[in-house]
C-alpha positions as CSV (number, residue, x, y, z in Angstrom):
1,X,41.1,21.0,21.7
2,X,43.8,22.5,19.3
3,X,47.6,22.7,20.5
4,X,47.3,26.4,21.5
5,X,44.6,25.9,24.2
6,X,46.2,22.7,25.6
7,X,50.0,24.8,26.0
8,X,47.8,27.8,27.5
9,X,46.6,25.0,29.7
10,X,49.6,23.5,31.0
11,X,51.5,26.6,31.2
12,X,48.6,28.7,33.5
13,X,49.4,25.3,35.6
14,X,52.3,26.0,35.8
15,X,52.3,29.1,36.7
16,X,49.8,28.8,39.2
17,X,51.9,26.1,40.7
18,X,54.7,28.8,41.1
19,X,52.6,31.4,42.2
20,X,51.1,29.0,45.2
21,X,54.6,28.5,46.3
22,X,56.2,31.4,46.2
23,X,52.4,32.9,48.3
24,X,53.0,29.8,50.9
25,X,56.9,30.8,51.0
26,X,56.0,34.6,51.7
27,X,53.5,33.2,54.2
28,X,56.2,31.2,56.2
29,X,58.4,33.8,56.3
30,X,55.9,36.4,57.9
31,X,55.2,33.7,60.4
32,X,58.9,33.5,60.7
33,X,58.9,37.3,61.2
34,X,56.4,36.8,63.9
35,X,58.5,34.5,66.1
36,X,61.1,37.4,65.8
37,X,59.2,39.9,67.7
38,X,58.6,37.1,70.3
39,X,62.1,36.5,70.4
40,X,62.9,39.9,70.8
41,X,60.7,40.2,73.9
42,X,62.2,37.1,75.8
43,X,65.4,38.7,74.8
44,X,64.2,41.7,76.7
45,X,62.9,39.8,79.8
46,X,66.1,37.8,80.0
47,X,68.4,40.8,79.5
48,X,68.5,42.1,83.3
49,X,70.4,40.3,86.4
50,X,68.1,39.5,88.6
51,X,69.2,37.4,92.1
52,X,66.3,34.8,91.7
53,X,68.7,33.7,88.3
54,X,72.3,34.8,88.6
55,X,73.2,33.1,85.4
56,X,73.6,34.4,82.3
57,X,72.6,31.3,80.5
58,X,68.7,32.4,79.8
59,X,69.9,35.6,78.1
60,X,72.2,33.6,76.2
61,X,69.3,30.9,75.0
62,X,66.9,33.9,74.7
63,X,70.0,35.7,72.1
64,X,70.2,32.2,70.4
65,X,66.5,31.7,69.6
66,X,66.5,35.2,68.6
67,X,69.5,34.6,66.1
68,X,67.3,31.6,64.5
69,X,64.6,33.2,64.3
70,X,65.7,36.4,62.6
71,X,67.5,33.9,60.2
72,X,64.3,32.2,59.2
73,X,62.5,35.5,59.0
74,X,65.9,36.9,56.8
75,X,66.2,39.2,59.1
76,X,69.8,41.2,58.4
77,X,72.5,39.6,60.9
78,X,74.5,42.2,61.7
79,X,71.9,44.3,63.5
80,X,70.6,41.1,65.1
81,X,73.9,40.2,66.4
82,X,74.4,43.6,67.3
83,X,71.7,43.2,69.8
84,X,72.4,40.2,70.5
85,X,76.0,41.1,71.7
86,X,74.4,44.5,73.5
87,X,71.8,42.4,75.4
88,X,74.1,40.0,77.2
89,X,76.5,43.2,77.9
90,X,73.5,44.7,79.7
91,X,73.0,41.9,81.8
92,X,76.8,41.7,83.1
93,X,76.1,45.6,83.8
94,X,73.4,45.0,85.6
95,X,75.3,42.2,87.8
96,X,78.1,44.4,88.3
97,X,76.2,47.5,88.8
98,X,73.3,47.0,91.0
99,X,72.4,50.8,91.3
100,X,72.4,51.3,88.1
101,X,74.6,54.3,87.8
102,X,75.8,53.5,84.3
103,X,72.3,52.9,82.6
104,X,71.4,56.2,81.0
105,X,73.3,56.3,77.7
106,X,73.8,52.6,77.6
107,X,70.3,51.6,78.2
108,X,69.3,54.4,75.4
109,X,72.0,52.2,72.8
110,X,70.6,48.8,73.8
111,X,66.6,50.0,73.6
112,X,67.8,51.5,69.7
113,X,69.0,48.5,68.9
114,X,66.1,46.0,69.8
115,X,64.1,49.2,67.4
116,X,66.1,48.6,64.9
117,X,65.8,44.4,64.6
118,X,62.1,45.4,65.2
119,X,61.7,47.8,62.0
120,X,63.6,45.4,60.0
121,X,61.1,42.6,60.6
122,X,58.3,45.2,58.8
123,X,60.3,45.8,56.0
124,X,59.4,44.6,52.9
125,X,62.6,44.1,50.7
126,X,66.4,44.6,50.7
127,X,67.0,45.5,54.3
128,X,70.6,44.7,54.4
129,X,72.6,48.3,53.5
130,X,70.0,50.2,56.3
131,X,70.8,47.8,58.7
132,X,74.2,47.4,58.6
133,X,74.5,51.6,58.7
134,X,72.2,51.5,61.4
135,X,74.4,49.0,63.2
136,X,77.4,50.9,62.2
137,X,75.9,54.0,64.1
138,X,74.9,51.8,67.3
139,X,77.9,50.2,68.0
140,X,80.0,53.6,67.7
141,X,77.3,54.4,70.5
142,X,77.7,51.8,72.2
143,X,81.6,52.4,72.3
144,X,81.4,55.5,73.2
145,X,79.3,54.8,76.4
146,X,81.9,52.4,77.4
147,X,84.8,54.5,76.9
148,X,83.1,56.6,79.5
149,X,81.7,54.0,82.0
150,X,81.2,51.0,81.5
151,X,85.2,49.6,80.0
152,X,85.3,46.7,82.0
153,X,82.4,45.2,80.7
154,X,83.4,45.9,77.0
155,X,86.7,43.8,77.7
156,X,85.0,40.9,79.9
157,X,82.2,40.8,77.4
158,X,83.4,37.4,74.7
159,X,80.0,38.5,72.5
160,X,81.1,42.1,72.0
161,X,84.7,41.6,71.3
162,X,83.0,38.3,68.5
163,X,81.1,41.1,67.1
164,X,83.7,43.4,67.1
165,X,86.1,40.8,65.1
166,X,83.4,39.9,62.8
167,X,82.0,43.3,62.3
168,X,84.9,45.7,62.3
169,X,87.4,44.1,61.0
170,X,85.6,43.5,57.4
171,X,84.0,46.8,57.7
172,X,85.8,47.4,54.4
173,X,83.7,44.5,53.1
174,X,80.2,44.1,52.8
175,X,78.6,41.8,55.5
176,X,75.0,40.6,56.3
């Protein structure tokens, strides 16, 4: 065996070995991506008041678990938060609003939202600029439904004003 065929040797072993770990690493993170969608449908069931639980706290887990999973998948943050934020704001609505008078607009923001986190988990690729426009456009949206109706909420609502300071307030800077 000359020199030539034993370098060729070790370096297609090498490269194979680099090959096989960036493959299992894409594989891990589509799994990943996976328990994103999951975590967007319990974020979905938890998202409405409902008497039989009249605590926020499972929307709150459901938001968490989604948060870890979309950061595992690397999933943008910003949209996810977004959500997130828009998704525990539903459920004080639908506490404080039992009729659900004020659903219309807001409902269509929230339901564009959880669209959005879901087309980022199929995207191959920098996500990051889409998603943060996208974002940008939702939570203009989402203001603008709560200028109209639903103030009260916007103001008692902790996880929109954190995403509001963290969002807004560096909108000049680039965030993911």
């Amino acid at each position: 065996m000359d020199l030539a065929s034993l370098l060729s040797g070790i370096g297609s072993l090498g490269v194979g070995t680099l090959l096989g770990h960036w493959l299992s690493g894409r594989r891990s993170r589509q799994d990943a991506r996976v328990d994103v969608i999951s975590a967007v449908a319990e974020v979905e069931r938890a998202r409405w008041y409902s008497t039989s639980v009249d605590t926020i706290d499972p929307v709150r887990a459901a938001v968490s678990e989604l948060e870890a999973a979309a950061l595992r998948g690397n999933i943008p943050r910003k949209p996810v938060m977004l959500y997130g934020a828009l998704a525990i704001a539903s459920w004080r609505i639908s506490e404080k609003d039992s009729n659900h008078q004020l659903w219309d607009d807001w409902a269509d923001v929230v339901t564009d939202a959880r669209d959005l986190v879901k087309t980022l988990v199929w995207q191959d690729g920098p996500r990051t600029n889409d998603g943060q426009r996208a974002s940008d456009v939702l939570y203009d949206r989402a203001r603008a439904v709560t200028r109209r109706s639903v103030t009260a909420v916007w103001s008692d609502s902790s996880d929109l004003r954190a995403f509001e300071q963290t969002y807004r307030a560096g909108k000049a800077t680039s965030v993911s």
